[in-house]
C-alpha positions in Angstrom: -25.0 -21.9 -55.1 -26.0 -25.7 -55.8 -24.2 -25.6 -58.9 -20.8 -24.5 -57.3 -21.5 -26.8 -54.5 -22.2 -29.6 -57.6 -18.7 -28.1 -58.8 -16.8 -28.6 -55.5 -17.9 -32.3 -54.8 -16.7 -33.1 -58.5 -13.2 -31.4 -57.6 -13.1 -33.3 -54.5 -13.9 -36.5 -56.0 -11.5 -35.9 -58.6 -8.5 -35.6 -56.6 -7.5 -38.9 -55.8 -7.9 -39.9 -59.2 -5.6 -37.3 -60.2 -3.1 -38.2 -57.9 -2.6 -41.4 -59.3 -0.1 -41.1 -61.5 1.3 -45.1 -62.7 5.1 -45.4 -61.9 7.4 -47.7 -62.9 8.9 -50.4 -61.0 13.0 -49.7 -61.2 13.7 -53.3 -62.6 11.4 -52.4 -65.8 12.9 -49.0 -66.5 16.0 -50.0 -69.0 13.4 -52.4 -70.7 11.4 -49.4 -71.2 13.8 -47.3 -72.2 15.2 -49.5 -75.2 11.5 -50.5 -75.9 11.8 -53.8 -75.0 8.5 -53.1 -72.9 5.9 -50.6 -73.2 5.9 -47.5 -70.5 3.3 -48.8 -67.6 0.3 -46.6 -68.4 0.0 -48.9 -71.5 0.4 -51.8 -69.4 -1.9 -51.4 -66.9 -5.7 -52.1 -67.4 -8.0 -49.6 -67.7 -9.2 -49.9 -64.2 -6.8 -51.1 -62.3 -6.5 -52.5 -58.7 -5.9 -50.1 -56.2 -5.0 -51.2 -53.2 -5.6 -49.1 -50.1 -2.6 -50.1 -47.9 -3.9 -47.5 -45.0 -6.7 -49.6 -44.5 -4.8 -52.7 -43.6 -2.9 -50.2 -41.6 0.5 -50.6 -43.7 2.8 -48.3 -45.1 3.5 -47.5 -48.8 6.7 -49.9 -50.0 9.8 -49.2 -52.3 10.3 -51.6 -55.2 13.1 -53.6 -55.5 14.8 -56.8 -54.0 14.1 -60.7 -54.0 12.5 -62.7 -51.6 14.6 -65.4 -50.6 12.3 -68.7 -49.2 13.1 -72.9 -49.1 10.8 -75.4 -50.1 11.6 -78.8 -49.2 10.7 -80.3 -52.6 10.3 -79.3 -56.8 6.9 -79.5 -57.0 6.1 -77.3 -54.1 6.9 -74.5 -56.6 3.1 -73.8 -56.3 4.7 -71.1 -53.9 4.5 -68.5 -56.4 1.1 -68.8 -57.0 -0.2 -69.2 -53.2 2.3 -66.0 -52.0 0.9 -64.0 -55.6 -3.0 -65.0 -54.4 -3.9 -63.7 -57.7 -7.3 -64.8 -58.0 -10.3 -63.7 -60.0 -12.0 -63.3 -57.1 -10.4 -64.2 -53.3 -10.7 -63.3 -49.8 -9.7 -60.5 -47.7 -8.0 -60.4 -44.1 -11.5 -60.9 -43.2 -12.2 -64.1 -45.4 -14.8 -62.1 -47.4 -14.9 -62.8 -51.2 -14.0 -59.7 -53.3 -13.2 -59.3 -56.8 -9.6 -59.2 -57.6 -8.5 -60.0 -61.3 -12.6 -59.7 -62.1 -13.3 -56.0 -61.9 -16.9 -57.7 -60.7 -19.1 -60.0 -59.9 -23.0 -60.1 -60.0 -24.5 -63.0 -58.5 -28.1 -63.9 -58.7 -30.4 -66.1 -56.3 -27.1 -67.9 -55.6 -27.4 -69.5 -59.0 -26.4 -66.8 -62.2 -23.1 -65.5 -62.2 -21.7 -63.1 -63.9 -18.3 -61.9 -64.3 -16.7 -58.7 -65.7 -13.2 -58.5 -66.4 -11.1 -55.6 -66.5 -10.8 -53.8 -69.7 -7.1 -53.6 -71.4 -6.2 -56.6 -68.6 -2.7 -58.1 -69.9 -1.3 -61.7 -69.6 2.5 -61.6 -68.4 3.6 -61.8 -72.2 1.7 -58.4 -72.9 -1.7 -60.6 -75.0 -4.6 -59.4 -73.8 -6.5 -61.4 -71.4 -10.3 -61.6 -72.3 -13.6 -63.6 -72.4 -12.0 -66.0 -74.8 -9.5 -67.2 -72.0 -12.0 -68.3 -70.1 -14.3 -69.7 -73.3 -11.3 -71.4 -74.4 -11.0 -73.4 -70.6 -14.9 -74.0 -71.0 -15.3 -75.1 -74.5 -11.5 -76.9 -75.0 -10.6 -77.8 -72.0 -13.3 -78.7 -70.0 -15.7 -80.6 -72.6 -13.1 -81.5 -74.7 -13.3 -85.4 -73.9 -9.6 -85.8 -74.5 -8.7 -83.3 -72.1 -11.3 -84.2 -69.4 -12.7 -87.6 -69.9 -15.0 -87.1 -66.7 -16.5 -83.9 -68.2 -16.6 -80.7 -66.5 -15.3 -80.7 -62.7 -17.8 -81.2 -60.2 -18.1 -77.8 -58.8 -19.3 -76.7 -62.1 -22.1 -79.0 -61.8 -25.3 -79.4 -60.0 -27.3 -82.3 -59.4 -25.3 -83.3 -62.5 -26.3 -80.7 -64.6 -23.8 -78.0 -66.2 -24.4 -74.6 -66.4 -25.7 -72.0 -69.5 -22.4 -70.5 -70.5 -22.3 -67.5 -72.4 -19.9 -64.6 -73.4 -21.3 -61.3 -74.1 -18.5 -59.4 -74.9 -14.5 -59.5 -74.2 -14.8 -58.5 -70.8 -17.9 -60.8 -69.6 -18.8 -64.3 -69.0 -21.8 -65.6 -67.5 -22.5 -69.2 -66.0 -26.4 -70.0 -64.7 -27.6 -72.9 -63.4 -31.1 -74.1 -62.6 -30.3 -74.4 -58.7 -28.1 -72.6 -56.5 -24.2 -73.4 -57.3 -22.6 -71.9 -53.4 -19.6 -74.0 -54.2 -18.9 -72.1 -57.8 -17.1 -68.6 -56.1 -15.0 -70.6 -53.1 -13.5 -72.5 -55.5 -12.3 -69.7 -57.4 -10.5 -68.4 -55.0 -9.2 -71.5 -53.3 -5.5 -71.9 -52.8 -5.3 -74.3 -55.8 -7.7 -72.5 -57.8 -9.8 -74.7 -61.0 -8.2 -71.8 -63.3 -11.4 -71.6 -65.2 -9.6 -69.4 -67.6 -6.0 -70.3 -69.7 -4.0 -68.1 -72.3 -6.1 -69.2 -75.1 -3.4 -67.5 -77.3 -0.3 -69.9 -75.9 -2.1 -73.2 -75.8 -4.2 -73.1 -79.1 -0.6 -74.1 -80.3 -0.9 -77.3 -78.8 -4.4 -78.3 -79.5 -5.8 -80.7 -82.2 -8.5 -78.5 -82.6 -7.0 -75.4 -83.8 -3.3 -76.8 -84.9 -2.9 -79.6 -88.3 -1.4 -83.4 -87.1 1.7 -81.8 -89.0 2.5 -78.7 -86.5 1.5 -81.1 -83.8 4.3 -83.8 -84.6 7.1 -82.2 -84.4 6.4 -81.1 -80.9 5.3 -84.6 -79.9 8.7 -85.5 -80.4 10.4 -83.2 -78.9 8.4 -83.4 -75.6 8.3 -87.1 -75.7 4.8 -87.4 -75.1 2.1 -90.0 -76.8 -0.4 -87.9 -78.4 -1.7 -83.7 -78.5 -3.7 -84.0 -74.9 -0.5 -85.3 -73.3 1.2 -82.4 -75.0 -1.1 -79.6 -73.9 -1.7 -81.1 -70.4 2.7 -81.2 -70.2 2.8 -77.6 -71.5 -0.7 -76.1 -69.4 0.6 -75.8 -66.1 -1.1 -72.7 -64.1 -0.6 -73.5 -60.3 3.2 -75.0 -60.0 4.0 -72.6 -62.9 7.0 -75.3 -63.9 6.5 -74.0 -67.6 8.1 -70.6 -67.9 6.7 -70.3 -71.5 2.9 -70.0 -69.8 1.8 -66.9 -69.6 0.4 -65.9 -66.4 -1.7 -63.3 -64.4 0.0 -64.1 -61.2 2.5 -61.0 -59.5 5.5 -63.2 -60.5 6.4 -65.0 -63.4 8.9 -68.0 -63.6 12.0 -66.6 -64.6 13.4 -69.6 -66.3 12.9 -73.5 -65.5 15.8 -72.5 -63.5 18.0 -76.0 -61.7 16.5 -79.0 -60.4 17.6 -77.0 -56.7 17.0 -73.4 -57.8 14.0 -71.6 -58.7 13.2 -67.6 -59.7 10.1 -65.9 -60.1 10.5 -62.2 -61.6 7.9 -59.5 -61.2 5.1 -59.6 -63.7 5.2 -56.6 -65.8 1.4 -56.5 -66.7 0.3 -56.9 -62.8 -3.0 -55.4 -62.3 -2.5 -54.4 -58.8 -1.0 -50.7 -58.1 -0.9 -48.7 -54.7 -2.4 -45.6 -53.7 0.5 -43.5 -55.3 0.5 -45.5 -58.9 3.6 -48.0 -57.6 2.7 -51.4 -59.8 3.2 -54.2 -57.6 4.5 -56.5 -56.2 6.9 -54.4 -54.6 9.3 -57.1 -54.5 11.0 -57.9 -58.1 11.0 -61.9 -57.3 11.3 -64.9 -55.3 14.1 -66.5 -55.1 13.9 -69.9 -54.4 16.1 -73.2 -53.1 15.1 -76.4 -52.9 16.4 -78.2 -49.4 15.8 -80.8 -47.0 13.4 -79.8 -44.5 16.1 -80.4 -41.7 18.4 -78.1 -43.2 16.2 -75.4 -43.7 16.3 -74.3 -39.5 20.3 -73.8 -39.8 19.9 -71.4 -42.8 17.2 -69.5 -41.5 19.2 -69.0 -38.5 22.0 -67.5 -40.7 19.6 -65.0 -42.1 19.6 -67.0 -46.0 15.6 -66.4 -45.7 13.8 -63.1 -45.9 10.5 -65.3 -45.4 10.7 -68.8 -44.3 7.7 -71.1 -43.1 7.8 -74.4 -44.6 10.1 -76.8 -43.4 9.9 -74.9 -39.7 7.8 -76.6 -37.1 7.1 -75.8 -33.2 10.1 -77.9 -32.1 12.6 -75.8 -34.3 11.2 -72.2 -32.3 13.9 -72.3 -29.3 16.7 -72.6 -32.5 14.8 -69.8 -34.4 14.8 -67.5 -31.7 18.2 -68.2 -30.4 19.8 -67.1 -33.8 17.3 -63.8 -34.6 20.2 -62.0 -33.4 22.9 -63.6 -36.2 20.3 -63.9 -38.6 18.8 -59.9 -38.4 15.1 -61.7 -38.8 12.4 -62.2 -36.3 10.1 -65.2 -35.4 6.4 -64.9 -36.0 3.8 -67.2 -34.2 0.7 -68.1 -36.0 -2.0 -70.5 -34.5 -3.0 -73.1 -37.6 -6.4 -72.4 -38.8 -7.3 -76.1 -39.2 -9.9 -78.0 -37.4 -7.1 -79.7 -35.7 -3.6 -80.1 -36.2 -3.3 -83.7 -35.0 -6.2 -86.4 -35.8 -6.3 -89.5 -35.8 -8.7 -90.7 -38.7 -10.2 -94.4 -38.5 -10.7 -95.8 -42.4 -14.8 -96.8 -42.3 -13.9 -98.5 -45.8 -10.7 -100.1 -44.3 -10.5 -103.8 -46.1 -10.3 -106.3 -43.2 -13.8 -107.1 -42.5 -13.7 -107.4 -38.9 -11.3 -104.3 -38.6 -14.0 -102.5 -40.4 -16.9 -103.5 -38.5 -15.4 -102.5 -35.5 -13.8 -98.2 -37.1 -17.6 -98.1 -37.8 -18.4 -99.3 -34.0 -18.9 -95.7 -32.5 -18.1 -96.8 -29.0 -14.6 -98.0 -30.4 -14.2 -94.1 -31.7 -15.3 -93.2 -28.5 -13.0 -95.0 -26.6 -9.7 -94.0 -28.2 -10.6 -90.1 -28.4 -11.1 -90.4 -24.3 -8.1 -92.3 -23.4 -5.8 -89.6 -24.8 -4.2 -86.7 -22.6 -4.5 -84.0 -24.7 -3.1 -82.1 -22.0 -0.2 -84.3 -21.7 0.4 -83.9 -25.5 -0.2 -79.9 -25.3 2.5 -78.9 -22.0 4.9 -81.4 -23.6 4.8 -80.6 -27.3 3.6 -76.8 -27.4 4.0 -75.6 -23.7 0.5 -75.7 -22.9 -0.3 -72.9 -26.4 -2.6 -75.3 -28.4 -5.9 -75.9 -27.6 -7.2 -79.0 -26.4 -9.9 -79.8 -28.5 -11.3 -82.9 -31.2 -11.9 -82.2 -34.7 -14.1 -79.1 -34.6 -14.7 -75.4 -35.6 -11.8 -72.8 -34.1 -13.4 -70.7 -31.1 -13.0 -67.7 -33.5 -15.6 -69.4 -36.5 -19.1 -67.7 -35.9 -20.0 -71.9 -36.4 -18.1 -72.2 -32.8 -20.4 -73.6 -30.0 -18.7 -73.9 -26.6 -20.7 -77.0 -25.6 -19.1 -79.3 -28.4 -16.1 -78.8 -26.4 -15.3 -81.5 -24.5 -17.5 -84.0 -25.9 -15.9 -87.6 -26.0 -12.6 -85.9 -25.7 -12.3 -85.5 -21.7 -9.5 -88.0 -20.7 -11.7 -91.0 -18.8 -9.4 -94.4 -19.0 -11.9 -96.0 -17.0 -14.9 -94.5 -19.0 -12.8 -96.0 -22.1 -12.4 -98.9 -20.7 -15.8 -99.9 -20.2 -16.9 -99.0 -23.2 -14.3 -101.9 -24.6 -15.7 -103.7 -22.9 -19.1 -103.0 -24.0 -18.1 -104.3 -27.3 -16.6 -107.5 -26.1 -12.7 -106.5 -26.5 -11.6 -108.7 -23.8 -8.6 -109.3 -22.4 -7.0 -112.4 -21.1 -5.9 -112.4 -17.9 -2.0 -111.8 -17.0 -2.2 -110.1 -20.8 -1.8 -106.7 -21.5 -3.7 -106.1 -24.5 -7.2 -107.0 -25.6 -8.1 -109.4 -28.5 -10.2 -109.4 -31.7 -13.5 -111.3 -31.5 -11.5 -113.2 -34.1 -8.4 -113.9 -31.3 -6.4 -111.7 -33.3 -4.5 -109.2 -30.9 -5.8 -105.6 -30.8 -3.2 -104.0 -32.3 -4.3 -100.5 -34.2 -1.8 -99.4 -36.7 -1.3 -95.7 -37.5 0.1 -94.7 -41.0 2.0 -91.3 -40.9 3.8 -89.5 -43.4 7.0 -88.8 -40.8 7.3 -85.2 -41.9 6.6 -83.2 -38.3 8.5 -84.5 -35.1 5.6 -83.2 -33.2 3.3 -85.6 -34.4 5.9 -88.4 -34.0 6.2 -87.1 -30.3 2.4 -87.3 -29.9 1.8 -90.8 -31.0 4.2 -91.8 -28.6 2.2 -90.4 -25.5 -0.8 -91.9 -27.3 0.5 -95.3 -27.1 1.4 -95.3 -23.3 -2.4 -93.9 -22.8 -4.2 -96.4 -25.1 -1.5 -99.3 -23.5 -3.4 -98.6 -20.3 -6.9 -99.5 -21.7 -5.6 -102.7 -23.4 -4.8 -101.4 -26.9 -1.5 -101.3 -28.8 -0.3 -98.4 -31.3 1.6 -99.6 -33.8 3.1 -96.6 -36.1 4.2 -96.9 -39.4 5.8 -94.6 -41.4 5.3 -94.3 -45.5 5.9 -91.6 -48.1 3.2 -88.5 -48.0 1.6 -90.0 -51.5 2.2 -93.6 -50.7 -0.1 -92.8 -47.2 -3.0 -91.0 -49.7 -3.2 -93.8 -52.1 -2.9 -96.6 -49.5 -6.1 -94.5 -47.6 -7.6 -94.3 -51.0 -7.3 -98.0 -51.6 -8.6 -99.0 -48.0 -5.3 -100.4 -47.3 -5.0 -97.8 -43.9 -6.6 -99.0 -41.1 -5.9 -95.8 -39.5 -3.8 -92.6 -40.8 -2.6 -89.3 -38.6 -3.5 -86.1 -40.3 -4.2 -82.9 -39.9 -7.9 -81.4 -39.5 -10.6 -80.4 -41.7 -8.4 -77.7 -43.8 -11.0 -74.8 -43.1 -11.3 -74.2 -39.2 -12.9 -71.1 -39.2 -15.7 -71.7 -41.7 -18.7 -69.3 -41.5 -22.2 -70.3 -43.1 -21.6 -69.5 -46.2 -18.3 -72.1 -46.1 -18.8 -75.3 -48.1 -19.4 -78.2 -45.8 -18.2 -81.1 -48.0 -15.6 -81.9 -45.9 -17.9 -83.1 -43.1 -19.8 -85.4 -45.8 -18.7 -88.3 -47.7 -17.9 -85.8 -50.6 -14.3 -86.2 -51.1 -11.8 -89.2 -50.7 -9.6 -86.2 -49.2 -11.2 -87.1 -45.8 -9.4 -90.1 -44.6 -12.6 -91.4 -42.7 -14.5 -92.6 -45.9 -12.1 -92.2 -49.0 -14.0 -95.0 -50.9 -17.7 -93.2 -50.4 -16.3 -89.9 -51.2 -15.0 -91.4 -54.6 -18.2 -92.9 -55.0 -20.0 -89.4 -55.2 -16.8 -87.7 -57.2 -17.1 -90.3 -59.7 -21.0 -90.4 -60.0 -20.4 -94.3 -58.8 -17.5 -94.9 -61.4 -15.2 -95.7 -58.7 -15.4 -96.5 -54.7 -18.7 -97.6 -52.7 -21.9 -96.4 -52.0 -22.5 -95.1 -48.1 -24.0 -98.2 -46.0 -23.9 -96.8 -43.1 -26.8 -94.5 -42.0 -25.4 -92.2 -39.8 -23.0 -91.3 -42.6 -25.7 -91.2 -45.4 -27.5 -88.1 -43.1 -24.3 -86.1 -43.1 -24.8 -86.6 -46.8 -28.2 -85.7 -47.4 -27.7 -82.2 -44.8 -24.6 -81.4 -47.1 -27.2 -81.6 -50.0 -29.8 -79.3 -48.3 -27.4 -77.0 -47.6 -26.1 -76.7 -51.3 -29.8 -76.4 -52.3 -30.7 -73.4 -50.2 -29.4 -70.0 -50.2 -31.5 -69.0 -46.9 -28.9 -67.7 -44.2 -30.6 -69.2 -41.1 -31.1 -72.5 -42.6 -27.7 -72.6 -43.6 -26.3 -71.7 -40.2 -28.7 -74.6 -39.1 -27.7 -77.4 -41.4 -23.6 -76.7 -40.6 -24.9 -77.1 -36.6 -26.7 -80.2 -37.3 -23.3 -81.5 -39.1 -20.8 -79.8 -36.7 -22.8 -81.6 -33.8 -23.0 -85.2 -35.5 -19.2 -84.9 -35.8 -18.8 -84.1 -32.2 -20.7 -87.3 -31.1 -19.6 -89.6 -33.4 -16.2 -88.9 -33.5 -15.3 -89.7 -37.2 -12.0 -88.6 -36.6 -10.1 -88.3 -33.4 -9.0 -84.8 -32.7 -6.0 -83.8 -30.0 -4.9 -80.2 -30.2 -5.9 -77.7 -32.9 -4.3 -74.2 -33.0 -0.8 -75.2 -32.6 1.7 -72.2 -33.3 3.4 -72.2 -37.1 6.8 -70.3 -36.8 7.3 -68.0 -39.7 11.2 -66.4 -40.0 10.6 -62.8 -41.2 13.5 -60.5 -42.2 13.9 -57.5 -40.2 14.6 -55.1 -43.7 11.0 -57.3 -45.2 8.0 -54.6 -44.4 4.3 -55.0 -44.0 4.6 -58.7 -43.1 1.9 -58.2 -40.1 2.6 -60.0 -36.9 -0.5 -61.6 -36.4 -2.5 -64.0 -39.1 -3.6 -67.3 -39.2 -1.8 -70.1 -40.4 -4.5 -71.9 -43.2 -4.1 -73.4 -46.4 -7.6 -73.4 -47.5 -9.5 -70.4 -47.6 -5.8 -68.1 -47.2 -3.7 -69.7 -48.8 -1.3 -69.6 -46.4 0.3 -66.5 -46.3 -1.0 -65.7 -50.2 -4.4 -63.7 -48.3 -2.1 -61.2 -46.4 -1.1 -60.4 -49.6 3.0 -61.0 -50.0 3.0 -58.8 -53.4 2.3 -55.8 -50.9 5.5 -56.5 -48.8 8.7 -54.7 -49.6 12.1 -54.3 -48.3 13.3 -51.1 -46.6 16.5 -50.9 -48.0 15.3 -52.2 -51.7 17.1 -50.3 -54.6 17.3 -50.6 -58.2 17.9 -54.8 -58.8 19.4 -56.7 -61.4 17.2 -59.5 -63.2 18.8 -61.9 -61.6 18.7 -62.0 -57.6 22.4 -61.5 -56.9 22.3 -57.7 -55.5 23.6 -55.9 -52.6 21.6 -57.8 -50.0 22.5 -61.2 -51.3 26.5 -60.9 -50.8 28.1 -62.5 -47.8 30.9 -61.5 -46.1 
């Protein structure tokens, strides 16, 4: 009896195994069939992917067809890579890290890592993808000095220390460090991952270390670049994918360095993802791509040229959206962003002028802007009341979320504001309407924006008339999305409008460097954050106390790996932000319309709208959506559904 019991569970576990039987995608077949491509099984890895599309509650897709999308500009060809989310590990719908090109992942005491790969797992070109990939990134690329003058990136380093990197075998790598590294498996799956591994196999070719000065000078000239480093970094380009030649392990591949206006992305045929039934994906062959001026981009969507459409839309554009749904056989999806807030107002601490400075760091001064804006003025008249009305802080659905921060320094209290000017000994001259500088300089506070949402345009303008009433003039100027960043980076900004801390819903476990003077990303204290990224190359040390302890509580959290002291130190930081006000929140959660074709499938109807963890759409995985009417495509993206009356 307990042997034919023993027999039956091996039966039934056998089963679904059995009934995975690898198909191939249409587009492939032909390529198959004249051996330009080997048949699938041969393709795949050992042990695949398998997704389990039930789970997520959608249905299994049909292969075929071309995502049609707009991007407003060349380099935003990074698409392919954040809709593909192919990362060696990444999150899930419920932003929980799981393996995904790593087969898995063994973590000990936070600190030694190792990863397995999957066995027989192909680069796009059909070279096998192993340990040496990821040696090759360690050893050539990331302490070759030529390559990386600064070393190894930070998040490979603790208290300035590397790790122990070794390579066992083909299919593992390990990297331990002395201390706890929590920073080491986020960034892996971040939206613009480090790509800790390259096809060794492609860019040998272009390395002084493994090819003569005589192979290398010919290639030199034709790339018209000044030496081998320029020429590998030109040719070694994994995230915007603007080098068709690069292998990849992303669902699509660039097609073709396509136009300056035209981009295609084709189906990878090594993909290590399959459904339930064997179907490789993505089930969509490719993305085809435009490049158009973001105020175009509404008009076409409305015509139905876009099977999945968010960039270049914004809240302003919905009542045109839904108006042509009709025309345009798509629907309008509305996703709250999942940034800390999606309008802020961010006061330079390392701004130039002296006196300018002294008075950013003056916390009453913070103070006093955040409460004499109506964020409820800003909300009913830009978003019809469906943001929420908060400063820069953690989204109500973040288990980090305390409902007392709400509210604090962000009520709208003129008079409250007022005094507090006072306070500080902003006067203001009677019969005038605005205060002075102690130095009899008018208080005129200049906002840098980079122009490219009306809404935040719209906003600023209720935020003058508010801050008019307490004596202080906005002044908005208006400069190129890089020129802002550098200007910011250079203390030159005496105030820039941006969006929130990129990850709203951050959980203990989230990295809290974006509250600390970690990065010169945060706009509050660009030159301390590239003090600490430069290990003091570059920038200024922190002279201001308040912001050296959001420092050192950053640093004990890195150095612990206990959960409740972790949840402790992110409320300790989370509540110094609330007071202090680095950075003057209005609304956060602020719908993102998404056009969605009616024929695209599995596209869910809720999500959250976040570049960093989601990449965007990339953790709702887009290689899983399909097209109901998809059919056998030609390579390039001209079929049936592309034709126009």
């Amino acid at each position: 009896m307990r042997r034919l019991l023993l027999l039956l569970l091996l039966l039934a576990l056998a089963t679904p195994a059995a009934a995975f039987t690898p198909q191939e995608p249409a587009l492939l077949r032909d390529q198959v069939i004249y051996g330009l491509l080997p048949p699938v099984r041969q393709r795949m890895p050992d042990e695949p992917l398998i997704v389990d599309l039930a789970a997520k509650g959608r249905e299994f897709g049909r292969s075929g067809g071309w995502i049609r999308s707009f991007i407003t500009q060349r380099r935003n060809s990074r698409i392919a890579v954040l809709y593909g989310y192919a990362r060696l590990v990444g999150y899930d719908r419920n932003r929980e890290l799981v393996p995904d090109i790593l087969k898995d992942v063994t973590v000990v005491d936070g600190r030694d890592f190792t990863l397995t790969l999957r066995a027989g797992h192909r680069w796009s070109d059909g070279a096998p993808f192993t340990s040496d990939d990821i040696r090759y990134w360690w050893e050539d690329i990331a302490n070759d000095p030529m390559l990386s003058p600064s070393g190894p990136p930070r998040f490979m380093l603790v208290d300035g220390k590397p790790p122990e990197v070794s390579f066992p075998d083909a299919v593992t790598a390990r990297f331990r460090w002395q201390e706890p590294n929590p920073f080491f498996l986020p960034t892996l799956a971040a939206a613009r991952p480090p790509f800790i591994y390259r096809p060794a196999h492609y860019l040998k070719r272009f390395h002084a270390r493994y090819t003569a000065e005589a192979e290398l000078a010919p290639l030199l000239a034709k790339y018209k670049v000044r030496n081998w480093a320029a020429l590998h970094n030109a040719r070694d380009d994994m995230f915007r994918m603007e080098n068709p030649e690069e292998p990849t392990l992303q669902p699509w591949m660039a097609l073709s360095k396509g136009t300056g206006n035209h981009l295609l992305f084709q189906r990878n045929p090594y993909y290590h993802r399959f459904d339930a039934r064997g179907m490789q994906l993505p089930y969509a062959d490719g993305l085809d791509i435009t490049v158009m001026g973001g105020g175009l981009i509404p008009a076409q969507v409305a015509t139905g040229k876009a099977d999945l459409q968010a960039e270049g839309l914004t809240f302003s554009q919905v009542p045109v959206l839904v108006a042509g749904e009709g025309g345009g056989n798509y629907r309008t999806l509305l996703w709250p962003e999942g940034k800390a807030a999606e309008i802020a107002l961010y006061p330079n601490l390392n701004y130039n002028d002296p006196v300018w400075r002294a008075l950013l760091r003056d916390v009453r001064f913070r103070r006093a802007l955040s409460m004499a804006i109506d964020r409820r003025i800003v909300n009913r008249s830009l978003f019809f009341g469906l943001a929420y009305e908060s400063g820069v802080d953690v989204l109500p659905v973040s288990p980090l979320y305390k409902p007392e921060r709400r509210g604090v320094w962000t009520g709208y209290d003129p008079k409250q504001a007022s005094a507090l000017l006072d306070a500080i000994g902003l006067t203001r001259k009677r019969g005038e309407l605005y205060r002075d500088l102690p130095d009899g300089r008018p208080l005129e506070v200049i906002v840098e924006t980079a122009g490219e949402k009306p809404e935040v345009a719209d906003a600023l303008q209720i935020i003058a008339e508010t801050w008019r009433d307490i004596g202080v003039r906005l002044l908005v100027r208006t400069v190129d999305r890089d020129v802002l960043r550098n200007r910011v980076y250079a203390g030159q900004t005496m105030m820039a409008v941006w969006g929130g801390w990129d990850n709203g819903v951050p959980d203990s476990h989230s990295s809290p460097e974006e509250l600390a003077p970690m990065t010169q990303e945060n706009f509050s204290w660009p030159k301390w954050g590239q003090y600490y990224q430069t290990s003091g190359s570059a920038g200024e040390p922190i002279d201001l106390p308040i912001a050296q302890e959001l420092m050192d509580l950053a640093r004990r959290w890195r150095r612990t790996t206990d959960e409740t002291e972790r949840r402790a130190l992110w409320s300790a930081l989370l509540d110094i932000h609330a007071d202090q006000i680095f950075a003057i929140g209005v609304v956060s959660k602020t719908p993102q319309p998404i056009a969605v074709a009616d024929r695209l499938l599995n596209v869910p109807d809720k999500g959250l709208w976040l570049w960093d963890p989601g990449a965007y759409l990339g953790i709702y995985r887009p290689d899983e959506f399909y097209f109901a009417d998809a059919r056998p495509a030609d390579p390039e993206p001209a079929g049936v559904h592309r034709r126009e009356d």
